[in-house]
C-alpha positions in Angstrom: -46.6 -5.3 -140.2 -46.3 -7.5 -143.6 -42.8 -8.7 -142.8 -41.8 -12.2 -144.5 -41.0 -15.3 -142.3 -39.6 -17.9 -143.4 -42.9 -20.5 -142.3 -45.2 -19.0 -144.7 -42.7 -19.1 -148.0 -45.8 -22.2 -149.2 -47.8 -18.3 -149.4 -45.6 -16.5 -151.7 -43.8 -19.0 -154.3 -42.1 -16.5 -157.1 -42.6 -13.5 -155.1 -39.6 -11.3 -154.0 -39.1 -11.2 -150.6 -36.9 -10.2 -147.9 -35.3 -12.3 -144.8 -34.2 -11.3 -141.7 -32.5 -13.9 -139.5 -29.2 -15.2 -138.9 -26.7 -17.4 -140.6 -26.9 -21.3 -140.1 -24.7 -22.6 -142.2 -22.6 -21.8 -145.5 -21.0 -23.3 -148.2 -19.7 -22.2 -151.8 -18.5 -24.1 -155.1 -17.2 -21.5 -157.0 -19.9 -19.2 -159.0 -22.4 -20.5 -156.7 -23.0 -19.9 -152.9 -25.0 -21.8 -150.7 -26.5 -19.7 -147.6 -28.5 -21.8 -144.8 -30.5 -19.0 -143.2 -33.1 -18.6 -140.2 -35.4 -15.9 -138.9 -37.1 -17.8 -135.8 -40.0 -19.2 -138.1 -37.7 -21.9 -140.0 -34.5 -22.3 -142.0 -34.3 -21.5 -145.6 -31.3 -21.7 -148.0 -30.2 -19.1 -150.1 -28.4 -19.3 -153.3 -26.2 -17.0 -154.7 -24.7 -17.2 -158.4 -22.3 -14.6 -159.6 -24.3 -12.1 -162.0 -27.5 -13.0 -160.6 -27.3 -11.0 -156.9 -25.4 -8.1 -156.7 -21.6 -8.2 -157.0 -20.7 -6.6 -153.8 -23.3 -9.2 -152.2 -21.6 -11.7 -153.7 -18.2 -10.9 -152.3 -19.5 -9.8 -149.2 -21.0 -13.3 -148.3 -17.3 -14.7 -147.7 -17.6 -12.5 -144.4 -20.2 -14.6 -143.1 -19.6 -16.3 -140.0 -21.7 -18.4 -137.6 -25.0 -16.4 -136.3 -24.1 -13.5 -138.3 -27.5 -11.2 -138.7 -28.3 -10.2 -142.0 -31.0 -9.1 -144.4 -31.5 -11.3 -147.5 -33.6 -10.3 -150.3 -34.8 -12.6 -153.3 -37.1 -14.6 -155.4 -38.5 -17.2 -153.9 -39.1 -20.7 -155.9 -40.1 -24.4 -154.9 -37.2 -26.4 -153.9 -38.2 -30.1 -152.2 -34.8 -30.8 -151.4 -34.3 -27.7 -149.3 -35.9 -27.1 -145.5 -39.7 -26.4 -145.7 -39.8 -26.8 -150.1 -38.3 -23.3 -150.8 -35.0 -21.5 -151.6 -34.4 -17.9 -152.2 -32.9 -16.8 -155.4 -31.1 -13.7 -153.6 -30.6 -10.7 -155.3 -28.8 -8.4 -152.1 -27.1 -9.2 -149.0 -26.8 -6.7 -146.2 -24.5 -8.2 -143.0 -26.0 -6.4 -140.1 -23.1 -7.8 -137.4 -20.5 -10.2 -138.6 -20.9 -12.5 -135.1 -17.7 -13.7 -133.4 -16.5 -17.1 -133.3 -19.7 -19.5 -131.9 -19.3 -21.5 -128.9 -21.6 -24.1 -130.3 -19.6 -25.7 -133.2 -20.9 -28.8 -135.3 -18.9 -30.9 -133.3 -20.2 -32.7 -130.3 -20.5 -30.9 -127.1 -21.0 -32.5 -123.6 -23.9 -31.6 -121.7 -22.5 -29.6 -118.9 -20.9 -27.2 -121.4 -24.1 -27.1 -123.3 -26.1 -26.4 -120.4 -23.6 -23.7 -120.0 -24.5 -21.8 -123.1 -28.1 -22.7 -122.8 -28.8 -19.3 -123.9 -27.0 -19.8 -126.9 -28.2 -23.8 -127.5 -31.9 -23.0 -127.9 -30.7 -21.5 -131.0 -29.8 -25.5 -132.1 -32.6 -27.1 -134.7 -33.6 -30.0 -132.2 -33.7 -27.0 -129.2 -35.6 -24.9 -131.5 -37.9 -27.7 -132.1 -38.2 -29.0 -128.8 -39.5 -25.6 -127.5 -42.0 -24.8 -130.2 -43.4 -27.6 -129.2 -43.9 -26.7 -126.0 -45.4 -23.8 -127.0 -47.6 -25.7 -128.7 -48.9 -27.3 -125.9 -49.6 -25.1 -123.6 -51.8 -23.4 -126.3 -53.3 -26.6 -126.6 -53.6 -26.8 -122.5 -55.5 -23.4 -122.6 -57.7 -24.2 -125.8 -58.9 -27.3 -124.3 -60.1 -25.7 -120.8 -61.0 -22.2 -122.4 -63.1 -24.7 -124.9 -65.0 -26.2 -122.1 -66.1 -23.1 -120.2 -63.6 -23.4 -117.5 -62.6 -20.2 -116.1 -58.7 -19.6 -115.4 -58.1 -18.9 -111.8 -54.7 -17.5 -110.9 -53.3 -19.2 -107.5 -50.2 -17.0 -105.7 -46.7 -18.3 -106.0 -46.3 -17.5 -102.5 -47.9 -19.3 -100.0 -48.0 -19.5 -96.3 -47.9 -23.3 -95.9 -47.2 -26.7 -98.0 -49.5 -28.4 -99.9 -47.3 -31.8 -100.7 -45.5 -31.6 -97.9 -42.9 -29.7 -95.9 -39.6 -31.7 -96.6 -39.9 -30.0 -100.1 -40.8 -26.6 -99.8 -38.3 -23.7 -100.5 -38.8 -20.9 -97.8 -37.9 -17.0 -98.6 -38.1 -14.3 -96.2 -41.1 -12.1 -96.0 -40.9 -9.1 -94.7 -41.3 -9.8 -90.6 -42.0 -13.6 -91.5 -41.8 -15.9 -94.2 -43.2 -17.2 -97.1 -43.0 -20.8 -99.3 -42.9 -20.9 -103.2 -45.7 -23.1 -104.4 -45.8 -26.7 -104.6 -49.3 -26.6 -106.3 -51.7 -24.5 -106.6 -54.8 -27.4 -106.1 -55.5 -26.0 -102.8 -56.2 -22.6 -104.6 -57.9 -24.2 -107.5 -60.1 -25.5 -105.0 -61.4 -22.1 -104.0 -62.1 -21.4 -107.5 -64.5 -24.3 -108.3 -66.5 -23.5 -105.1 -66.5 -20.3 -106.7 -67.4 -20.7 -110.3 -67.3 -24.3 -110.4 -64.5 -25.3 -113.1 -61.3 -23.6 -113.3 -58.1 -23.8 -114.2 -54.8 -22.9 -112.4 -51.7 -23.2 -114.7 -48.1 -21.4 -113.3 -44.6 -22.2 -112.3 -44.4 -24.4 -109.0 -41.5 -25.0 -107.0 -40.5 -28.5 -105.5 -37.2 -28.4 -102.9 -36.2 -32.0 -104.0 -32.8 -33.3 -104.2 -33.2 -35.3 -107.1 -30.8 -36.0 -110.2 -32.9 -37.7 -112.2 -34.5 -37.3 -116.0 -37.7 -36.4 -115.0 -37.4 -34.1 -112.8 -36.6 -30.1 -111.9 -37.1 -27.9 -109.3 -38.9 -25.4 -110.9 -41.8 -26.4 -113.3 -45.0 -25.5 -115.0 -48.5 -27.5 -113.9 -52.1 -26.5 -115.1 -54.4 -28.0 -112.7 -58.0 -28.2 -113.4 -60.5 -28.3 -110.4 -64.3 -29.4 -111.0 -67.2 -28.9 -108.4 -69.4 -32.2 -108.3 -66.9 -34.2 -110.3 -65.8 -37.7 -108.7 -62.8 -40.0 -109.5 -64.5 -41.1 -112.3 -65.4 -38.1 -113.5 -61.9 -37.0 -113.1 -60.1 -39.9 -115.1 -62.5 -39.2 -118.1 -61.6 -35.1 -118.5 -58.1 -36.2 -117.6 -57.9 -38.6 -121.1 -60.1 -36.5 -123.6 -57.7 -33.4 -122.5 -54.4 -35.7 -122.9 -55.8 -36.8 -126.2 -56.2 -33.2 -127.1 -53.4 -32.0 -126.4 -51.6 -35.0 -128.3 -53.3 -34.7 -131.2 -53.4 -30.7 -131.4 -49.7 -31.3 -131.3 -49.5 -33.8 -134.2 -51.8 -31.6 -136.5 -49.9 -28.5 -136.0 -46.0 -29.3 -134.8 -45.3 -32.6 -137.4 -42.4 -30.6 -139.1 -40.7 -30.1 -135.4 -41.9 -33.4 -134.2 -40.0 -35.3 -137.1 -36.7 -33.1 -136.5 -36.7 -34.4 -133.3 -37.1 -38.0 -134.7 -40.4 -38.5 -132.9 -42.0 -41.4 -134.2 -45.6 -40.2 -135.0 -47.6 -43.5 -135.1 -46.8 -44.0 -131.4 -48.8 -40.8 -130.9 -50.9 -41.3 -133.3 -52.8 -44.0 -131.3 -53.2 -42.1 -128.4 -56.8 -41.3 -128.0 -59.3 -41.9 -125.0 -60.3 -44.0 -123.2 -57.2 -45.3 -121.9 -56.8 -48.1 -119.4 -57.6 -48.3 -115.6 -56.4 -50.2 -113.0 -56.6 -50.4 -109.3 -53.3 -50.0 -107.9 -54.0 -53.6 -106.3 -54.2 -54.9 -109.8 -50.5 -52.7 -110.8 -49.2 -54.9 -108.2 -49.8 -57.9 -110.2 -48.6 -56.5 -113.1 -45.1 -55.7 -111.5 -45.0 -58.8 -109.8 -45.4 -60.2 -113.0 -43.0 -58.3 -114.9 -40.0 -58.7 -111.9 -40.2 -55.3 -111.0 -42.7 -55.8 -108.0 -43.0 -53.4 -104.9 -44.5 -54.5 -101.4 -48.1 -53.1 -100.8 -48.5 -49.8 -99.7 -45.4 -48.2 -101.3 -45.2 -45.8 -104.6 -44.0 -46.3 -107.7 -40.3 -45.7 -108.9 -39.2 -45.4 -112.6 -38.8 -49.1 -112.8 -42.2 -49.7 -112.2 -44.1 -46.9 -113.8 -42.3 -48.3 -117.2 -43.3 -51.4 -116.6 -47.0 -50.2 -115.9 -45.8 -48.2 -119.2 -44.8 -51.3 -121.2 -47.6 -53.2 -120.1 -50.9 -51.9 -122.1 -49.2 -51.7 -125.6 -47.8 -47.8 -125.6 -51.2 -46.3 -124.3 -51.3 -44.6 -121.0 -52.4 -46.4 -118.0 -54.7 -44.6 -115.1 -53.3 -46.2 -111.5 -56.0 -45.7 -109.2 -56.7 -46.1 -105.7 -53.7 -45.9 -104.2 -53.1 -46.6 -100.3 -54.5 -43.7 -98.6 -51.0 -43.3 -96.3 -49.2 -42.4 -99.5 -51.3 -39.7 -100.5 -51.7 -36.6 -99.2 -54.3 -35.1 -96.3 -56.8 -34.0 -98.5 -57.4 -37.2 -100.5 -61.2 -38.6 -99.9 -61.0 -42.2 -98.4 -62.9 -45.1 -100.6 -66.0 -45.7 -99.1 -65.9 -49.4 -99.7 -62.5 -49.5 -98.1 -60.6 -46.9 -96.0 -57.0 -48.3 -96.6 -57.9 -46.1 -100.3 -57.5 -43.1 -101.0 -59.5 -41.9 -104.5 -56.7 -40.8 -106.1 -55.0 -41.5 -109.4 -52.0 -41.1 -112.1 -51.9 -41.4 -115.4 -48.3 -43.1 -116.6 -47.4 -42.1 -119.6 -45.8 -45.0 -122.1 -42.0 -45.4 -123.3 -40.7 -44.8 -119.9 -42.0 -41.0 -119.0 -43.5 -42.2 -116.0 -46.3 -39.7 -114.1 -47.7 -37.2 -116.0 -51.1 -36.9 -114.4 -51.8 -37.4 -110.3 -55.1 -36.3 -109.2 -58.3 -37.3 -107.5 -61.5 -36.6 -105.5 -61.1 -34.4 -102.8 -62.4 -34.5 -99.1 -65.3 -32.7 -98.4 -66.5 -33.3 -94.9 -65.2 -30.7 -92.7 -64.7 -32.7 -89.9 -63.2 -35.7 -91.7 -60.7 -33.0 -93.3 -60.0 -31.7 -89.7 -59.0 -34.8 -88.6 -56.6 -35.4 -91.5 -54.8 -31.9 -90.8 -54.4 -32.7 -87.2 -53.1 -36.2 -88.2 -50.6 -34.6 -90.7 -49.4 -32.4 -87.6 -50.0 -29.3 -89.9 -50.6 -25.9 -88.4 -54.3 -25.1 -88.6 -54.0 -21.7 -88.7 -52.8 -22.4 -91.9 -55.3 -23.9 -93.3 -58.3 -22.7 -91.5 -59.1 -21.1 -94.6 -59.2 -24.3 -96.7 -61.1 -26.1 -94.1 -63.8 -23.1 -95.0 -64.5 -24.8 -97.6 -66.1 -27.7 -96.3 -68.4 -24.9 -93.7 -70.3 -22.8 -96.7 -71.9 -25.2 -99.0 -69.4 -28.5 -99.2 -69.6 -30.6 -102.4 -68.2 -33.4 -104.0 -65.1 -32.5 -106.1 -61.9 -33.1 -108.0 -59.1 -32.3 -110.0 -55.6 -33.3 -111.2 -52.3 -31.6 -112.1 -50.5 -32.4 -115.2 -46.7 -31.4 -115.4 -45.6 -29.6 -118.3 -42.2 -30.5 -118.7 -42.5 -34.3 -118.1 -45.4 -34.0 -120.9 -43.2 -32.2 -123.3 -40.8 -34.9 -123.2 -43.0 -37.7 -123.8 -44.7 -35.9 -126.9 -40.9 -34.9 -128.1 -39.1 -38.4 -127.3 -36.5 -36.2 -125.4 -34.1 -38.1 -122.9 -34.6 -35.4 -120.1 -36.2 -33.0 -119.0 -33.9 -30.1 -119.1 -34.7 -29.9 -122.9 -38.3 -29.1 -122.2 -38.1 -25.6 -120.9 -36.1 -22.6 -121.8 -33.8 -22.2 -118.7 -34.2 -25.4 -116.8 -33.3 -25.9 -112.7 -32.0 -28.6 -111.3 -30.0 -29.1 -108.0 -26.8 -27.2 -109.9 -28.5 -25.5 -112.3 -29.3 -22.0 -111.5 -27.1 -20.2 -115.0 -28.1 -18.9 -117.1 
């Protein structure tokens, strides 16, 4: 198929060519009529001037209204003033529905109402944006592990038991039972590395929290890598050259979108491994420092992960070692000092908080045992994963990065609802 879009118009400058799309804007001084136009690719303007297009066409763009689809052909010639450094000279108009009046007018509109006509507000040029973006990086996310021989590894979205823990797990009947939608699918990923010994699991997961804030949703996209042999070192350094990639990817290929959403590029720019690491004993002192300090052995709020944020000059900061009590079961303990767990996040800068947690992985079977019974977690339910640690145990480790909370940091956007097509929050289950 050799149709035209509008992104490769740089590929045929004085060619005639037709658009299909939808109308974005008009306007009209007389003999000549202005025609904003978009086809899903970009936005174009078209002119019309009385005895260059077709009379009828001419007439026939008064009808025009908001979203209206249409066919558009014309010459195509350089214009820098105009979006992506073409115009159409058009020669025909054909109006293929004239669209009735459009909810989303250039006036301001609250959220809720937005939200409302979500299905209608990804049309918007910072919506647009925002989400090829994200589709941006996720090809990036797959590139990267695809890249390094890593081997995807589908996990189930329904599970028979938590991985995070229970308070947040939303249950569904199934059939004489019931079921969980995934948390994570680490525990999965897990299998996979014992298996073929780097994979990938990347999906929706489902978190049952009541929370109202920016950063979060209830349903979600994390790929999480798992690496056989890999310690918490090892871990932190895949964990940077893979953010790095996928920042940069982004910047090479989405610097059109990323400056209609007023992203300022030099802040991303800069972000290339290594980044900073600090014990979370050391964050502690930073917080203290910067009045936003927290007694030992409790997590990190959005106060303090800005901070942490704010503190190494727009990079992002690995936090590692946290208190073992405040990560989950299947953390492995420091050697040099139980009270640690070998895990870690990776804070993203300007506020975006946790966009990385990961770590090393218990591999003693017994020591794992213990650590289930202690969680008071049913055993049948995890016999399986404690199989693991009976046929050929090794050292290994992984992370989860959240899609969303990534796309917002890379776009500058406020919350996270923009970051995904149809976003669900406590509320928010339309469209």
């Amino acid at each position: 198929m050799n149709r035209f879009y509008i992104e490769n118009a740089s590929k045929f400058d004085g060619q005639t060519v037709t658009v299909k799309g939808w109308v974005y804007g008009k306007r009209s001084s007389g003999k000549i009529k202005f025609l904003q136009m978009r086809d899903g690719t970009g936005i174009m303007q078209g002119v019309f001037v009385k005895g260059e297009c077709e009379d009828a066409s001419f007439e026939e763009f008064d009808k025009l209204t908001q979203e209206s689809s249409l066919i558009v052909t014309g010459t195509l010639r350089k214009e820098p003033r105009s979006p992506g450094g073409y115009e159409m000279g058009v020669k025909s108009l054909k109006i293929h529905q004239i669209a009735e009046p459009y909810p989303i007018s250039p006036k301001e509109h609250g959220v809720e109402f937005l939200m409302e006509h979500r299905h209608l507000w990804v049309r918007s040029s910072k919506q647009h944006a925002a989400l090829r973006v994200r589709w941006e990086i996720i090809r990036a996310i797959r590139e990267f592990f695809d890249n390094q021989g890593f081997v995807l590894f589908d996990a189930p979205i329904l599970t028979p038991s938590s991985c995070e823990g229970t308070s947040t797990l939303f249950e569904t009947p199934y059939f004489d039972g019931k079921a969980f939608l995934t948390q994570s699918g680490q525990l999965y990923g897990e299998v996979g590395a014992m298996a073929f010994g780097k994979v990938y699991v990347f999906g929706p997961t489902f978190r049952a929290e009541k929370s109202k804030t920016r950063k979060h949703l209830t349903e979600f996209w994390m790929v999480e890598p798992e690496v056989a042999w890999n310690d918490l070192n090892d871990n932190m350094e895949l964990a940077e050259k893979f953010v790095e990639y996928v920042v940069q990817t982004v910047l090479a290929r989405r610097a059109p979108e990323l400056k209609i959403l007023e992203r300022d590029l030099a802040k991303l720019e800069k972000i290339r491994a290594p980044f900073p690491r600090i014990r979370y004993d050391e964050a502690l002192k930073v917080l203290e420092k910067r009045g936003v300090g927290v007694p030992w052995g409790e997590d990190f709020g959005a106060p303090q992960e800005s901070a942490l944020g704010e503190e190494f000059g727009g990079m992002p900061v690995f936090v590692h070692r946290f208190p073992a009590r405040i990560k989950a079961f299947y953390f492995k303990k420091d050697p040099e000092d139980a009270r640690y767990a070998l895990g870690c996040d990776l804070i993203a800068p300007d506020g975006y908080g946790e966009i990385i947690g990961g770590g090393q992985r218990e591999e003693s079977y017994e020591t794992l045992k213990r650590a289930v019974e202690e969680h008071r977690l049913p055993f049948d339910d995890y016999q399986w994963y404690l199989d693991l640690r009976r046929y050929g145990s090794v050292p290994h480790s992984g992370f989860g990065l959240g899609v969303e909370r990534t796309v917002a940091w890379i776009c500058g956007l406020d919350h996270v609802r923009e970051t995904i097509p149809f976003p669900r929050m406590i509320h928010t289950l339309r469209p």
